[in-house]
C-alpha positions as CSV (number, residue, x, y, z in Angstrom):
1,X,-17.0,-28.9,-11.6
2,X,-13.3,-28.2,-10.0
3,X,-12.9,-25.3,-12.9
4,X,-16.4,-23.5,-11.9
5,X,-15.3,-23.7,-8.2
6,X,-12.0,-21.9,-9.1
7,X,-13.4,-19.2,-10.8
8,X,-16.0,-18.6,-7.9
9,X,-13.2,-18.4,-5.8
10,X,-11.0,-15.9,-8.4
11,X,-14.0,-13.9,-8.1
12,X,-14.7,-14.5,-4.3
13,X,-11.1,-13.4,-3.3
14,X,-11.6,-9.8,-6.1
15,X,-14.5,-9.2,-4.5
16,X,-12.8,-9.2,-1.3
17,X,-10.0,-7.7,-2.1
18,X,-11.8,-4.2,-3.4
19,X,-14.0,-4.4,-0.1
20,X,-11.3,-4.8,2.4
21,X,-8.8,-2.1,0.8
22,X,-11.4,0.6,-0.6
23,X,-14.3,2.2,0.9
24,X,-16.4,1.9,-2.2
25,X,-19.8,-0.1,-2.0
26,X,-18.9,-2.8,-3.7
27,X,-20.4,-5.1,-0.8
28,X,-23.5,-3.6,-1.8
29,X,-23.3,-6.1,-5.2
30,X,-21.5,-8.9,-4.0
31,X,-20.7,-10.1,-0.5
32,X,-17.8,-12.9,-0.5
33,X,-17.6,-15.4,2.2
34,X,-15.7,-14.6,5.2
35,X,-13.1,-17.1,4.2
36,X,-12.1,-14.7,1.1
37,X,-10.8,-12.0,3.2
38,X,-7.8,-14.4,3.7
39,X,-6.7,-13.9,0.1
40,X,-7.3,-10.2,-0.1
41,X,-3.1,-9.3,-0.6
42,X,-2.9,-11.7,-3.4
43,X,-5.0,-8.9,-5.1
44,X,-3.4,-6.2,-3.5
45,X,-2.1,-4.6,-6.3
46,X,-4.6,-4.8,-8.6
47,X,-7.1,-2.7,-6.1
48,X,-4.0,-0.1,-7.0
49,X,-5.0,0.3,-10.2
50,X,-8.2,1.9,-9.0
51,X,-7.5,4.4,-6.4
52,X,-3.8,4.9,-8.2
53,X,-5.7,5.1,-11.5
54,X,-8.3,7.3,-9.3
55,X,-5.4,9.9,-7.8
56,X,-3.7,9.9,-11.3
57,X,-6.8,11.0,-13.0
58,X,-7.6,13.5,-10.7
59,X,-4.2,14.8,-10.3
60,X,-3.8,15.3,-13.9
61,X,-6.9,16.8,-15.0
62,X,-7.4,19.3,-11.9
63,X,-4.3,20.5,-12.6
64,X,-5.9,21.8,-15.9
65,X,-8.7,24.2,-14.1
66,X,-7.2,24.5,-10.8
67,X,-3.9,25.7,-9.7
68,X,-1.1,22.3,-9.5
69,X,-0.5,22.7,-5.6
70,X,-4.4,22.6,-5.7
71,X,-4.8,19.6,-7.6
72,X,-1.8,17.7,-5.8
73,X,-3.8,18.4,-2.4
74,X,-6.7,17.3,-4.0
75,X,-5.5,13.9,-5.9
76,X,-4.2,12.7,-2.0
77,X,-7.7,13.5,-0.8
78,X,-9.1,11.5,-3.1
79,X,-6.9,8.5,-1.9
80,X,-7.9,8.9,1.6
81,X,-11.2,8.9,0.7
82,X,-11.1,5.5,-1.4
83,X,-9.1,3.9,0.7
84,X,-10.7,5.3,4.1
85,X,-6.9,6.4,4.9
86,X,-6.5,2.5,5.8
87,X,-2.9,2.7,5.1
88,X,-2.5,5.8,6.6
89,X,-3.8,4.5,9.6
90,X,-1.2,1.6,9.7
91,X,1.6,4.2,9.2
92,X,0.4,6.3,12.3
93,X,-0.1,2.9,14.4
94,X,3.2,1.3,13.3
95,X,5.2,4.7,13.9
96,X,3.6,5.1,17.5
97,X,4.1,1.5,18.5
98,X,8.3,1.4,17.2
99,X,8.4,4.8,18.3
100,X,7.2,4.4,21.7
101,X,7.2,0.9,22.9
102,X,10.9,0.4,22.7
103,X,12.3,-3.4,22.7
104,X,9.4,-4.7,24.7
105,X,7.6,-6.5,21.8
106,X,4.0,-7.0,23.3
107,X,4.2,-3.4,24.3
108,X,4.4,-2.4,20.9
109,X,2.1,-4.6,19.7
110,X,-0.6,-3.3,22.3
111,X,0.3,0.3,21.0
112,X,-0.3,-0.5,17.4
113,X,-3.5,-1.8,18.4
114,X,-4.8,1.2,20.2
115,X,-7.0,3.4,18.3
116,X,-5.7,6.7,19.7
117,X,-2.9,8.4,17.8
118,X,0.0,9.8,20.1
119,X,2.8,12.1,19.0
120,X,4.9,9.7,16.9
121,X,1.9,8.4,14.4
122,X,1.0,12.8,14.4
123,X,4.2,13.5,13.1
124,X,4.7,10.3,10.8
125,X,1.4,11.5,8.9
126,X,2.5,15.4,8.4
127,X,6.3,14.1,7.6
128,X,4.9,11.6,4.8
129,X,2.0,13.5,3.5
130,X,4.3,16.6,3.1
131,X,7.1,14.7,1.2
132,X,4.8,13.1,-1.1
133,X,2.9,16.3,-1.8
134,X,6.4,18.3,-2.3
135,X,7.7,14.9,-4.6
136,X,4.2,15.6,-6.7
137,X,4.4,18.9,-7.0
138,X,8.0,18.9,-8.4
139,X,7.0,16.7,-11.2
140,X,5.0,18.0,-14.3
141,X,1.5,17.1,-14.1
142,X,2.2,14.3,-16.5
143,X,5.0,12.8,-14.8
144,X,3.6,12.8,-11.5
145,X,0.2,11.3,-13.0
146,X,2.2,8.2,-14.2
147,X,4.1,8.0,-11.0
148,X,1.1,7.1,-8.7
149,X,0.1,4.7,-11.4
150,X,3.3,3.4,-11.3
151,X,4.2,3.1,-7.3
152,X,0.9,2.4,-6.0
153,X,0.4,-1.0,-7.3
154,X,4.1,-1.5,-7.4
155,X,4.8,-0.8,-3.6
156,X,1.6,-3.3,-3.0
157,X,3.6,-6.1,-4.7
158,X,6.4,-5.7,-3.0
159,X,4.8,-5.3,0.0
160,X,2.5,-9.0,-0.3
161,X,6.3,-10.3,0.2
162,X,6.0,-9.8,3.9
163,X,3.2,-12.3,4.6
164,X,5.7,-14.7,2.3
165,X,9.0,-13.4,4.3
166,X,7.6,-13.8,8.1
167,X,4.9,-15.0,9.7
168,X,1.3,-13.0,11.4
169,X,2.5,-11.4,14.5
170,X,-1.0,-11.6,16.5
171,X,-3.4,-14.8,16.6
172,X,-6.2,-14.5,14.6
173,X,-8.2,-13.4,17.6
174,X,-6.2,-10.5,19.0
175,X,-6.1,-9.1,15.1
176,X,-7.8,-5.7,14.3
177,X,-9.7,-6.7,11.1
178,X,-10.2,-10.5,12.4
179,X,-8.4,-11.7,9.4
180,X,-5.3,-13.4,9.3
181,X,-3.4,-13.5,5.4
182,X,-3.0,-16.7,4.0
183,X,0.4,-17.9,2.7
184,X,0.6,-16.8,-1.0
185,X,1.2,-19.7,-3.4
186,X,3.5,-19.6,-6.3
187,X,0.4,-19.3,-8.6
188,X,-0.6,-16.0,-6.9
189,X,3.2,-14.9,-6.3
190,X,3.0,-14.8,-10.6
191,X,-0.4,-13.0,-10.1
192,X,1.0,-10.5,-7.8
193,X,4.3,-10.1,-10.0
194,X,1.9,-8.9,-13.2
195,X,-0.3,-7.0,-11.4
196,X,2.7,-4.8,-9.7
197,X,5.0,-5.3,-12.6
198,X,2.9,-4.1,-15.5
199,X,2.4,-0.7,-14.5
200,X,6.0,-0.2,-13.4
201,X,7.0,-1.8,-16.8
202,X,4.5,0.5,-18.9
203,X,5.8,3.5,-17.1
204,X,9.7,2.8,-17.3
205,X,9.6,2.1,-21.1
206,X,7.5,5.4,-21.4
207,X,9.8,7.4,-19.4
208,X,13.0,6.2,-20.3
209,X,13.8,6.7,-16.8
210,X,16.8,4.5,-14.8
211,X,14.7,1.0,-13.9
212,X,17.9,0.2,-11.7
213,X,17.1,2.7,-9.5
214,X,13.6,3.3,-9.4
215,X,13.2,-0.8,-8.4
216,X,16.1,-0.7,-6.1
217,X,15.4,2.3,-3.7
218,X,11.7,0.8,-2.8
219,X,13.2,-2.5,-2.2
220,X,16.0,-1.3,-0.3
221,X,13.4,0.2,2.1
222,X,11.4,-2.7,2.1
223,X,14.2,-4.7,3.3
224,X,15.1,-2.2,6.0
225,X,12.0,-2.0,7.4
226,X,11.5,-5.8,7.6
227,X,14.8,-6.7,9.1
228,X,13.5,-3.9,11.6
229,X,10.0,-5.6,12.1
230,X,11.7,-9.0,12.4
231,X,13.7,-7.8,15.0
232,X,11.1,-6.5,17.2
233,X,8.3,-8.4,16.4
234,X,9.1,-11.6,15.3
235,X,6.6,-11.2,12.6
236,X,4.2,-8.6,10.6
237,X,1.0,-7.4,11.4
238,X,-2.0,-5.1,9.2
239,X,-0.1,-1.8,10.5
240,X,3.2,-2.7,9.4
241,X,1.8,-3.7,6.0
242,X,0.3,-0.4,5.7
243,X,3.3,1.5,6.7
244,X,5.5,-0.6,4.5
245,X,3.1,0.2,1.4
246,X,3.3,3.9,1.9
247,X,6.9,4.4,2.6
248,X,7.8,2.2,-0.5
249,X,5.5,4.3,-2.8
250,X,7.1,7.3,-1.2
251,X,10.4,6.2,-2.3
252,X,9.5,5.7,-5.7
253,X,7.9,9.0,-6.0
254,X,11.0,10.3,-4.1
255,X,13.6,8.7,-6.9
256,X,11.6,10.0,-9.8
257,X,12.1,13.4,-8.4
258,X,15.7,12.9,-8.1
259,X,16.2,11.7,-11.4
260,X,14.1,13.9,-13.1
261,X,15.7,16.9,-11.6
């Protein structure tokens, strides 16, 4: 009996997991209880496999009947429209709210959760999307495939480590998404670790490419920006976790380049 009501909840929290952080219909076959949604970042990573799988694929392959600048553009596209530019979002939010509300931590907070985008969260999305396009584009189509596979779920690893590092910033009522993360277990910390690790792994031991620094830089970042959320917060919130997921995939893709060059 307790073993069928595990797996029902493995499967509960997938479930959830590909609803909350994709745009795909998978509520349309199964719709979790609300009490899933909780767990969705201990599946973070494995939801990366799909749209990173997804932006690899297309990335890879259009660049064999369409120009490479073309298919680059294309492969981002695709993300946004898997992921309903959810992360995106966060980064826009989370630039405009440290950008423009200063020291005063409920100011920035209020920011975040405003739904209009001012002139920090404008510039945050041309600065990032351009780097990453430019980091793509100077990789060979194969490279830059295994890359995405590599960083997205990666970056959504190390990213869970917030909602272990510091606690939610709002109340569950003032959150955007009404959802408030549970505190990940040791059982799903191993579960996160495989799901972020495997892909990184695979694509290392393919590339033959420094592990030292391609780990360290997104770390590095990771830390920077949570000793900088810490400080003005006191905590995370959905936007930071965004932001914190892009930037770290960034830097990956950002490393590659300079070791490939």
């Amino acid at each position: 009996m307790q073993k069928s009501q595990n797996t029902s909840k493995f499967y509960d929290n997938l479930w959830a997991a590909f609803i909350f952080f994709t745009r795909l219909p998978f509520w349309r076959v199964y719709q979790p209880p609300k009490s899933s949604y909780a767990a969705v970042v201990e599946w973070w990573p494995f939801t990366g496999w799909l749209t990173g799988g997804a932006m690899a694929t297309t990335l890879y392959y259009g660049s064999m009947v369409m120009p490479y600048a073309v298919a680059v553009i294309a492969a981002i596209i695709v993300r946004l429209l898997l992921t309903g530019a959810l992360h995106e979002d966060g980064l826009a939010d989370f630039f405009d709210g440290f950008g423009g509300g200063g020291s005063d931590r409920q100011r920035i907070l209020d920011i975040m959760k405003d739904s209009h985008i001012g002139t920090y969260g404008v510039l945050s999305l041309i600065l990032y999307l351009s780097l990453l396009g430019v980091a793509l584009f100077s990789l060979s189509p194969e490279v830059a495939a295994l890359t995405i596979l590599a960083a997205n779920p990666f970056s959504k690893m190390i990213t869970s480590l917030m909602v272990v590092m510091m606690p939610y910033a709002r109340t569950e009522e003032t959150a955007k998404n009404k959802t408030v993360y549970r505190t990940i277990g040791w059982m799903s910390g191993i579960s996160l670790c495989i799901q972020g690790l495997l892909p990184m792994m695979a694509f290392l031991w393919y590339t033959g490419l420094s592990w030292v620094m391609i780990i360290i830089m997104p770390c590095l970042v990771m830390g920077l920006l949570c000793l900088l959320i810490w400080r003005r917060l006191r905590g995370y919130t959905g936007d930071c976790c965004g932001a914190v997921c892009l930037l770290t995939e960034l830097a990956v893709c950002l490393t590659v380049c300079s070791l490939v060059a």
